[in-house]
mmCIF entry with sequence, helices, sheets and N, C-alpha, C, O atoms, coordinates in Angstrom:
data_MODEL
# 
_entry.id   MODEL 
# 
_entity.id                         1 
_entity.type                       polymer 
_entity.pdbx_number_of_molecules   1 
# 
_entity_poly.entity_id                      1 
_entity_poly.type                           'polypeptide(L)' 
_entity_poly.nstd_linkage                   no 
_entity_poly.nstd_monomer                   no 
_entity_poly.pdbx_seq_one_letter_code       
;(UNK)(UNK)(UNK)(UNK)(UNK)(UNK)(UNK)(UNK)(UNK)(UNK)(UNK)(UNK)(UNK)(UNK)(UNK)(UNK)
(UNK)(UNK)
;
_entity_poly.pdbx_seq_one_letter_code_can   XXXXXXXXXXXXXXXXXX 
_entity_poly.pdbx_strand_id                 A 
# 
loop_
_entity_poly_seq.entity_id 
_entity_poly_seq.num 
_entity_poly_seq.mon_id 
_entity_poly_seq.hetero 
1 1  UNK n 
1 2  UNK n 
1 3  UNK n 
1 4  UNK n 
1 5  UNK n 
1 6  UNK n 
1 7  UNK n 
1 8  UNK n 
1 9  UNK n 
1 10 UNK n 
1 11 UNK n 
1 12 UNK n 
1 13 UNK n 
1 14 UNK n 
1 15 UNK n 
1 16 UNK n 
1 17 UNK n 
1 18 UNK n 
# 
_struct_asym.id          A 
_struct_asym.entity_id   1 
# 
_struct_conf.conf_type_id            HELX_P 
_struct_conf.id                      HELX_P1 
_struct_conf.pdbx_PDB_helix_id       AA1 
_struct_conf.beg_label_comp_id       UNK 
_struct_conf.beg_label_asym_id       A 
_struct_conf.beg_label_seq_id        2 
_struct_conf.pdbx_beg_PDB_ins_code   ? 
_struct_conf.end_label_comp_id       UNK 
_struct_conf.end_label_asym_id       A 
_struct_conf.end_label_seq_id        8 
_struct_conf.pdbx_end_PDB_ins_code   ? 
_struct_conf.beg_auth_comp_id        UNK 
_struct_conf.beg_auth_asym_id        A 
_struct_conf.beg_auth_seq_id         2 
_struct_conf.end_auth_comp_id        UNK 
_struct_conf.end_auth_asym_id        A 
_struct_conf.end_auth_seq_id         8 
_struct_conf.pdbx_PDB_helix_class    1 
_struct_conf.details                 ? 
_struct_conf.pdbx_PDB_helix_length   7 
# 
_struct_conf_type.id          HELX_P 
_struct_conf_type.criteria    ? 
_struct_conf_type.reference   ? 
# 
loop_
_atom_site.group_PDB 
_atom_site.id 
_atom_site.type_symbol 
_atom_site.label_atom_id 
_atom_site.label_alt_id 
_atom_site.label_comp_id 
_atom_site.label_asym_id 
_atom_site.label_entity_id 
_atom_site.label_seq_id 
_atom_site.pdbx_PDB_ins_code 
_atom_site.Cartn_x 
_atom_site.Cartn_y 
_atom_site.Cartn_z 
_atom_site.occupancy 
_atom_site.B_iso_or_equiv 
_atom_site.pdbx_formal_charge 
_atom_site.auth_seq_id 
_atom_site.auth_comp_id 
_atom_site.auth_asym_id 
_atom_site.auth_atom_id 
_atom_site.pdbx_PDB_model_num 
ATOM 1  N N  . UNK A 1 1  ? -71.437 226.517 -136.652 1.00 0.00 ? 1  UNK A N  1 
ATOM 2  C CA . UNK A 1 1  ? -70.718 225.469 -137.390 1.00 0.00 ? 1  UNK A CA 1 
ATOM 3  C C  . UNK A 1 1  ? -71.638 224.266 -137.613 1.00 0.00 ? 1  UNK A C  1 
ATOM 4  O O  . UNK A 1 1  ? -71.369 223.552 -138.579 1.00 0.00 ? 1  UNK A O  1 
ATOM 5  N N  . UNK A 1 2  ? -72.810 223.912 -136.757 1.00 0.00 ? 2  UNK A N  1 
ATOM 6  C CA . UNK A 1 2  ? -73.419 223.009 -136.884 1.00 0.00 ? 2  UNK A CA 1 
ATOM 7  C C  . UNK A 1 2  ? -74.030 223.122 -137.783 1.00 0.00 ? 2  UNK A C  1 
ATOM 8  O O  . UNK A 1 2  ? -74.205 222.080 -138.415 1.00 0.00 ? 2  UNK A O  1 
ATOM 9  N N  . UNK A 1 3  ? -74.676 224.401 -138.331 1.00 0.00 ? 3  UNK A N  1 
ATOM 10 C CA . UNK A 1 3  ? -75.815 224.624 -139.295 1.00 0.00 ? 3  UNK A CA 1 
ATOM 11 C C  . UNK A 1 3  ? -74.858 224.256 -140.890 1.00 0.00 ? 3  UNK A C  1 
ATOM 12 O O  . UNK A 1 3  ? -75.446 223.968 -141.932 1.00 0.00 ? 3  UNK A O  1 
ATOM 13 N N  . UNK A 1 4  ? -73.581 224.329 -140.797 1.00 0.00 ? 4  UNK A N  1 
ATOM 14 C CA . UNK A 1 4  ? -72.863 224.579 -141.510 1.00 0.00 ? 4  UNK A CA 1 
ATOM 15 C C  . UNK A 1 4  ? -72.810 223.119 -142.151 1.00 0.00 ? 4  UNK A C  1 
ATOM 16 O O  . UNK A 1 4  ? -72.883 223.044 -143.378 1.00 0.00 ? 4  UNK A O  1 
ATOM 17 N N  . UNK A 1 5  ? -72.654 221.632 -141.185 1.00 0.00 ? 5  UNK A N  1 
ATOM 18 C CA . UNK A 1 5  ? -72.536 220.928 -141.253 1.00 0.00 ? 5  UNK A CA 1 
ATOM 19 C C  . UNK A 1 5  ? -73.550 220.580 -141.737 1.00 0.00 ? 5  UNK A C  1 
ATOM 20 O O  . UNK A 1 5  ? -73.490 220.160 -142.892 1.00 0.00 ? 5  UNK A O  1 
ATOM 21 N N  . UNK A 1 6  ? -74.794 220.615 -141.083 1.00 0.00 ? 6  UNK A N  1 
ATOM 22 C CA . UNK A 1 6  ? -76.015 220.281 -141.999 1.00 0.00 ? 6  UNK A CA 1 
ATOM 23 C C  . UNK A 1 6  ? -76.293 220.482 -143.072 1.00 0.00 ? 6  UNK A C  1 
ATOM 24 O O  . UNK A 1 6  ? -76.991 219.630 -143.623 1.00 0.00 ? 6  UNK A O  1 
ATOM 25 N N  . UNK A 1 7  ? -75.836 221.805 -143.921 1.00 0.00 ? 7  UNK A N  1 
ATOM 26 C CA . UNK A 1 7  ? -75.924 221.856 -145.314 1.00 0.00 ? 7  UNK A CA 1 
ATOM 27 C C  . UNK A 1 7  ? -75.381 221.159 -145.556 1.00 0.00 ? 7  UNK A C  1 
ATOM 28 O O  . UNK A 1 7  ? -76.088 220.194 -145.847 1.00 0.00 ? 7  UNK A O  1 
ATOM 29 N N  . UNK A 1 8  ? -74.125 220.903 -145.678 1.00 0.00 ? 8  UNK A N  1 
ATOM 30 C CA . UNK A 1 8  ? -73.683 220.254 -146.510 1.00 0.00 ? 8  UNK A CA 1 
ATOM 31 C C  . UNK A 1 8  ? -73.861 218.116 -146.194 1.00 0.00 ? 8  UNK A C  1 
ATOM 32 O O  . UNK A 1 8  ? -73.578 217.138 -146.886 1.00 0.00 ? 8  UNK A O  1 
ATOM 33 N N  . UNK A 1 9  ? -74.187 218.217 -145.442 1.00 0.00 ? 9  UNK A N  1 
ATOM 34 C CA . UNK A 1 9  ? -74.735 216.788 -145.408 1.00 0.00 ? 9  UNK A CA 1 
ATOM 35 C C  . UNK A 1 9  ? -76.004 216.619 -146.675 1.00 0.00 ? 9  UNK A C  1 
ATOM 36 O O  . UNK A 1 9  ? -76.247 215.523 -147.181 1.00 0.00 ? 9  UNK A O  1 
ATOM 37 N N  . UNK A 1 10 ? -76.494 217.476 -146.938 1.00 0.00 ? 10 UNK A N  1 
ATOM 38 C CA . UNK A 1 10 ? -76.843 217.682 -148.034 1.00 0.00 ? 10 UNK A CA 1 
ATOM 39 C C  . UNK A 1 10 ? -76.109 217.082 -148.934 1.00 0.00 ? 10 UNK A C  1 
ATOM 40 O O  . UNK A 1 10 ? -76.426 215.944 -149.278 1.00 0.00 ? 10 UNK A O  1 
ATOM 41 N N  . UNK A 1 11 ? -75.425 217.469 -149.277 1.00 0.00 ? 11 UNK A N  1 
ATOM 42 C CA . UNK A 1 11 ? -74.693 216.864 -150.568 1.00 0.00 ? 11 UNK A CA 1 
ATOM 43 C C  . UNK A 1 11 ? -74.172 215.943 -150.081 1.00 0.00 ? 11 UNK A C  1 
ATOM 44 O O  . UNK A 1 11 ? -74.030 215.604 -148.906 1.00 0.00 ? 11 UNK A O  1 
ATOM 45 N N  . UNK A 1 12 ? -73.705 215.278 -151.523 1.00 0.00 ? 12 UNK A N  1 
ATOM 46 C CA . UNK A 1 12 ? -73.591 213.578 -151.566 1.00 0.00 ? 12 UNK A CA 1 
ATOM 47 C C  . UNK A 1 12 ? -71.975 213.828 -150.963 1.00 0.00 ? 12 UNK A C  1 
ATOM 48 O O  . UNK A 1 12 ? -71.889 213.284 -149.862 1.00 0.00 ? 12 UNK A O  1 
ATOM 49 N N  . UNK A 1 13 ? -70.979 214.339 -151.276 1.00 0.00 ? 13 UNK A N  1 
ATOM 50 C CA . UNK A 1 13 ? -69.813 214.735 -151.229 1.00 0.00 ? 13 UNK A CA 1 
ATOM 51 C C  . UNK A 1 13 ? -69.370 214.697 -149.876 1.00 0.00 ? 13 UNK A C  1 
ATOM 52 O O  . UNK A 1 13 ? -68.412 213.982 -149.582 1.00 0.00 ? 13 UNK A O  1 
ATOM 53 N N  . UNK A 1 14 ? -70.009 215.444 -148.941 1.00 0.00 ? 14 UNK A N  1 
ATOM 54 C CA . UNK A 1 14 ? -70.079 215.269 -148.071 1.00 0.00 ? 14 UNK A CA 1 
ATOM 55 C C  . UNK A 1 14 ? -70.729 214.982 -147.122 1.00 0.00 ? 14 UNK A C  1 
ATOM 56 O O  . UNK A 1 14 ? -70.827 215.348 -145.951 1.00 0.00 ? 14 UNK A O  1 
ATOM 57 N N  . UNK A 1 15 ? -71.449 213.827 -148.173 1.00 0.00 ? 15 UNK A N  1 
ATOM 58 C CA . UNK A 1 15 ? -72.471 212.588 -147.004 1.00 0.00 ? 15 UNK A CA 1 
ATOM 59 C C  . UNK A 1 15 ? -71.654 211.752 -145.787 1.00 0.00 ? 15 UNK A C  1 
ATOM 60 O O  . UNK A 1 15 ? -71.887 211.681 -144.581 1.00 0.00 ? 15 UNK A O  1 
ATOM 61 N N  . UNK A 1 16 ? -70.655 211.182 -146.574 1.00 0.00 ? 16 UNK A N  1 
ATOM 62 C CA . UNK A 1 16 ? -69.713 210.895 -145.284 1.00 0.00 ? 16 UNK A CA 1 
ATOM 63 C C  . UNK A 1 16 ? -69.147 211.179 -143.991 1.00 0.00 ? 16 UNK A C  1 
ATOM 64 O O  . UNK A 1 16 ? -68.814 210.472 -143.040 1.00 0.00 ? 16 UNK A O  1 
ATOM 65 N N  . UNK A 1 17 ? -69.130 212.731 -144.287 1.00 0.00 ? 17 UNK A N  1 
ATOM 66 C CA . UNK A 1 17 ? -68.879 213.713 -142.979 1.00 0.00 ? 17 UNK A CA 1 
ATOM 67 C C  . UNK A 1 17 ? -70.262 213.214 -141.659 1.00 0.00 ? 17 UNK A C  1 
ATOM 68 O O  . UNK A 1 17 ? -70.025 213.034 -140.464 1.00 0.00 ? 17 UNK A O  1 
ATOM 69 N N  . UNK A 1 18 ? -70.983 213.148 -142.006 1.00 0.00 ? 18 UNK A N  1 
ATOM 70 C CA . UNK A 1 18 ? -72.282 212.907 -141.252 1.00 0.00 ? 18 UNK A CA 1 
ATOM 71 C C  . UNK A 1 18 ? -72.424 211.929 -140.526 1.00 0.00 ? 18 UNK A C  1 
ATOM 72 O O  . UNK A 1 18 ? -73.485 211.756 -139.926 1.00 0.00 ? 18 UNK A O  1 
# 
């Protein structure tokens, strides 16, 4: 799930999640 999270911190969309 972590790796999971890191993609998408990638994107702007879910820059916030981070």
């Amino acid at each position: 799930m972590e790796i999971l999270i890191k993609k998408f911190c990638s994107t702007i969309y879910v820059y916030y999640f981070c």
